[in-house]
N, C-alpha and C positions, 0 to 999 in steps of 0.2 A: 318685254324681253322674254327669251323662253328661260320657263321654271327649269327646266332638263334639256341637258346639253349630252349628247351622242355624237363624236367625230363618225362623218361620216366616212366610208374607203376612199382612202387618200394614198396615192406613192410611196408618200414618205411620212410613215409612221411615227418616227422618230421627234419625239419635240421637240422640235428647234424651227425656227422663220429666219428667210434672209431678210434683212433689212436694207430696204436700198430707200436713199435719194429722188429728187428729182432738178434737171436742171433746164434753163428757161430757155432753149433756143426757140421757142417762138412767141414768146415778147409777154409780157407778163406779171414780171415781177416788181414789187413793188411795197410802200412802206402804208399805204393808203389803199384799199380796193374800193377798185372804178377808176383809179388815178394812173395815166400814163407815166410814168416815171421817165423823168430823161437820164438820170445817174446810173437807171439800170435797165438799160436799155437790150436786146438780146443780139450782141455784136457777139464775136467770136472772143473777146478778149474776159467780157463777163461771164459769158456761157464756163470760159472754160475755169476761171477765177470757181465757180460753182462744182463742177467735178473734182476739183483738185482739192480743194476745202473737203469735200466731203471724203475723198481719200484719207487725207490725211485724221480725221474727225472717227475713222476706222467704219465706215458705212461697207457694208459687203457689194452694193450695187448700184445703180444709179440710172435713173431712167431718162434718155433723151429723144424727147415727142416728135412727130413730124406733122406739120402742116402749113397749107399755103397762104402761111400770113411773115411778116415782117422776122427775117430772123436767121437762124443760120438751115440750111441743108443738111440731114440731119448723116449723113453717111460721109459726107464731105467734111462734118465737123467731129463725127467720129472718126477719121484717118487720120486727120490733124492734133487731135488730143491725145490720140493712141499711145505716143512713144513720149508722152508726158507723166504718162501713173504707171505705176508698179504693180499694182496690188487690188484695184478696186475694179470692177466687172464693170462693161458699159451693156446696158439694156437698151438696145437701138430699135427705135421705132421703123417698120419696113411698112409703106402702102402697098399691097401688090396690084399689079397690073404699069405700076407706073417705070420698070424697068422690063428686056426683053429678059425673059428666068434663066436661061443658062449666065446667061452677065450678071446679074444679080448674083444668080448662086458665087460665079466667079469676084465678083465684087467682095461678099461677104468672107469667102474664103482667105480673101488679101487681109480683111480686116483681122479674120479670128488669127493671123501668124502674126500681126505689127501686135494685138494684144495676148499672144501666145495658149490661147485659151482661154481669156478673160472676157468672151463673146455671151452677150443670149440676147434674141431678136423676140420684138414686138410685133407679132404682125399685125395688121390693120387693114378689116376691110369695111371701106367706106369708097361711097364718090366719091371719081378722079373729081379734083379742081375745075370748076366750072361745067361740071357733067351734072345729070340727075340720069344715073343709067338705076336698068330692071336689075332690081335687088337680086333675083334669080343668076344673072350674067356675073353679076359680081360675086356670087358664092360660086360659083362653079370656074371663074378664075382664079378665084382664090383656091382654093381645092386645089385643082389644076396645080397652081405654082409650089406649092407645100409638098407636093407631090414629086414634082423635076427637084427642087430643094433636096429631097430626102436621096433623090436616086445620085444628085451630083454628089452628096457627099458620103453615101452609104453604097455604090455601086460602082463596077468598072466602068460603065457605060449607062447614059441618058437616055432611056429608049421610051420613051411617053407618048402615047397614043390618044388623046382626048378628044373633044369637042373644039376647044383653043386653040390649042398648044400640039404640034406631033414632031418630035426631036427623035435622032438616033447621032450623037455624039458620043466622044470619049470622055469622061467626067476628069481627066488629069488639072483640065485648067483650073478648077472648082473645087478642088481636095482642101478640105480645110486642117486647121490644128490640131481640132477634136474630132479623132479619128472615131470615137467611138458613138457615133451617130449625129455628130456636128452640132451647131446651138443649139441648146432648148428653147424651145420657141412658147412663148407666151404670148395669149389671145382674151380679148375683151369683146364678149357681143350678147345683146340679150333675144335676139330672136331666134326662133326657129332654125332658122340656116344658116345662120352663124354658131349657134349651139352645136348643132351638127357638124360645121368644120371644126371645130376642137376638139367635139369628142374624138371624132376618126383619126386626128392629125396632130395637134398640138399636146403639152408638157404641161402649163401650167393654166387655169382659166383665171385671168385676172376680172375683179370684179369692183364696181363701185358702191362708197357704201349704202346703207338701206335699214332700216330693221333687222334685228335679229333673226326674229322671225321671216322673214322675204329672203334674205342672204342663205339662212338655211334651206330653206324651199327648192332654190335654186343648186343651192348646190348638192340635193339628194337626185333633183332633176339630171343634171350632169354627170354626177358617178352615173348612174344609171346608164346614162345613155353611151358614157365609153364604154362602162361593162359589156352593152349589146355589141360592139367590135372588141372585146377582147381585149381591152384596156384600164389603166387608173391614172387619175388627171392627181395633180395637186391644184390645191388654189391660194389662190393672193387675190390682199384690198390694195388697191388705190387709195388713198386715206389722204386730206391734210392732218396735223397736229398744232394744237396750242397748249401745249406744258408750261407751267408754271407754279413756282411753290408750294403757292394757293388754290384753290378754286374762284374765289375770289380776284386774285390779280388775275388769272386767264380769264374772266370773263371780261376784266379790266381790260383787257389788251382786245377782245375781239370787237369791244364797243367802240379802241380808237382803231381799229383798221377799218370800221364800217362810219369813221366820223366823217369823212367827204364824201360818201356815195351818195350819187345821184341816180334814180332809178332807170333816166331814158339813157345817161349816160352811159350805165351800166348792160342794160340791154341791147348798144348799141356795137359795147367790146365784145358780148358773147357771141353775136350774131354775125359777127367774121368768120367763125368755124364751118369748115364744111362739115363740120360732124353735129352743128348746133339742132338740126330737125331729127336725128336718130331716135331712134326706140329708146334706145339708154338714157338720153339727153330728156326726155318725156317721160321715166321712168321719177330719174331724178326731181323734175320741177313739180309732178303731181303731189311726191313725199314731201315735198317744199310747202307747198301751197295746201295740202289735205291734211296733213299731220304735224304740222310744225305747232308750237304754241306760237307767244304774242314776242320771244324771243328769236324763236327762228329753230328751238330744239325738237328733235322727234323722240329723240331718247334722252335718257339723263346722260350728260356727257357730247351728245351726239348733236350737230350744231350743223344747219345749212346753208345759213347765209353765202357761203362763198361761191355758191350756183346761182345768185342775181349776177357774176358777175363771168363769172368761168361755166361754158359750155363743157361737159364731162361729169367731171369728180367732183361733187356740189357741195359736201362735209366734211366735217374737223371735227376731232376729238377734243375737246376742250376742261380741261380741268387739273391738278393737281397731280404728282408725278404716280400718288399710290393708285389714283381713279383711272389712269389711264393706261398703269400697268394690268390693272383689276381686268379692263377692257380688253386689253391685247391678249391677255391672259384666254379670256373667254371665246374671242376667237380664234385664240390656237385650239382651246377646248373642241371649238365647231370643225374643225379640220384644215386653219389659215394654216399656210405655211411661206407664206411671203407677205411681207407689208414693206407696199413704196408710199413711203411719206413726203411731205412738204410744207412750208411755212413761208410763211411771207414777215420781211426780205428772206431770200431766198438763204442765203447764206450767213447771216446770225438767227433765225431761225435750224438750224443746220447745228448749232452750235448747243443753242438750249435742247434740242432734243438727244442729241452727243450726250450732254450734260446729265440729266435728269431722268432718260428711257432708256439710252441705246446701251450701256451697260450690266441693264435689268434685264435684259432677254439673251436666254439663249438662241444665238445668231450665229450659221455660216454661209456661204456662197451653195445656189440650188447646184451649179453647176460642177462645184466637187464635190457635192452630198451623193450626186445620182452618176456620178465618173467620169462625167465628161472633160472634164479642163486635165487633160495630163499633167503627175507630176516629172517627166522628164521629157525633152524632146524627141515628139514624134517623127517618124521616116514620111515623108511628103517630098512632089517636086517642089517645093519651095525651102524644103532642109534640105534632106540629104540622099533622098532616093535617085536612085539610077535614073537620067532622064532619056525617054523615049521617043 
């Protein structure tokens, strides 16, 4: 772990993390890992059973993934859940390239009025489904639509001139709620050119976890590299958590979620992900397999088992409510300002962490920290603006 801790330049200075959620719409969830669960299955009725709980539980966010496995549509399940909560943000995962970007932009703008501001987008670039396109193509779309994003909801008119994309539209269809420069968009990539679209483009750089040490690395890497455009990122973990009393009983509880795993089995459910050969994903399983002990830990605390079985976010915090404050603590120290958490089942997991973390941290929404979610209603064609 590092002896000295220096927040590196971050947005938001201020200490406080939002603390969000995660819910299962693409299949997942479960009381065994490795084990298909059929009682939790990611229908639209448990997905949303999952955000609602966490509403209520006072979670500030909540993260719903997209990909092309068994499960719900993740924009489609955001409209539907929209005029269900009151209070809790949905952090909606967006693929780009896979809509045409002014409809997107205009998509998402419907969404941010059904949740009034309670919008911030995931973007994700990775292979379309069933593609293996040139990594180069796919950062420069991505670019590209981050870009038409920003002009539909930050300009009178779309005028984007690219390599992709060349638009000259009126942005009225696309005016979203938060007038004041629309979602914050948060982005997850460890290469080069994904690096680079965040720094130029994106809000917050979500990250999975790693060493102390490796996480800091990277994220002196990335202030940096917005610094050179003229900007300052904040950052967020993807994390699972195992809280419990003890240290003891959470180590108890990660041995019986790992008491059915079968190792081809398990390699069989990660390897459904389009995202399972990523740089990140190979990031993850090296720390897996290089530094783990004979339990699966790289750090005290710090536990990777759950990447035998989930392509992505491979670790959990596992220990007792004060070691795992100690921990969030330390990387608020390093400059976190968001932690999206998860637990298997998804939603009494949800409960113990409620229970025993979520009221130890100073927590708000990124999205009224940095002014975006208005607190009264804006003038849009969708309220009350003159329409033209």
């Amino acid at each position: 772990m590092l002896s000295t801790i220096t927040t590196v330049p971050i947005r938001t200075p201020r200490r406080v993390a939002e603390i969000s959620w995660f819910s299962d719409l693409c299949g997942g969830d479960t009381e065994y890992l490795g084990v298909l669960d059929n009682e939790r299955r990611a229908n639209f009725e448990h997905s949303k059973d999952i955000v609602l709980n966490a509403e209520r539980l006072a979670f500030d966010n909540v993260l719903l993934p997209s990909a092309y496995t068994v499960g719900q549509d993740v924009l489609s399940f955001a409209n539907g859940v929209a005029p269900m909560t009151s209070t809790i943000n949905l952090l909606t995962a967006i693929r780009t390239g896979e809509m045409h970007p002014p409809m997107l932009a205009r998509a998402i703008a419907c969404l941010d009025h059904l949740l009034k501001g309670r919008l911030t987008i995931n973007i994700i670039n990775s292979d379309l489904p069933g593609l293996r396109e040139n990594p180069a193509l796919r950062y420069q779309r991505c670019s590209e639509t981050i870009e038409i994003l920003r002009q539909a909801w930050t300009q009178e008119r779309i005028q984007h001139r690219g390599e992709l994309y060349q638009f000259d539209l009126p942005s009225d269809p696309s005016r979203p709620y938060q007038q004041n420069g629309g979602p914050l968009l948060y982005f997850g990539g460890t290469s080069e050119g994904a690096r680079d679209v965040c720094a130029r483009h994106c809000d917050m750089f979500l990250m999975w976890p790693e060493t102390e040490e490796s996480m800091y690395e990277t994220m002196q890497d990335m202030s940096t590299r917005a610094a050179s455009y003229g900007r300052t990122l904040d950052f967020g973990l993807r994390i699972h958590i195992v809280p419990r009393g003890t240290e003891k009983e959470a180590k108890a509880y990660v041995r019986k979620l790992m008491s059915k795993f079968d190792e081809k089995r398990g390699l069989e459910i990660r390897s459904r992900s389009e995202d399972s050969r990523s740089l990140g994903v190979v990031r993850q399983d090296r720390l897996r397999d290089e530094l783990a002990d004979e339990e699966g830990y790289i750090e005290p605390l710090l536990w990777t088992g759950i990447g035998k079985v989930f392509s992505g976010c491979g670790g959990a915090l596992v220990g007792d409510p004060d070691q795992i404050l100690q921990k969030l603590n330390r990387y608020m120290d390093m400059g976190f300002r968001s932690f999206v958490f998860s637990g298997f089942p998804l939603i009494e997991e949800a409960g113990e962490c409620a229970r025993l973390i979520l009221g130890q941290i100073p927590h708000a929404k990124m999205s009224v920290l940095q002014g975006r979610t208005p607190a009264t209603e804006p003038v849009t064609p969708l309220t009350t603006a003159e329409l033209r």
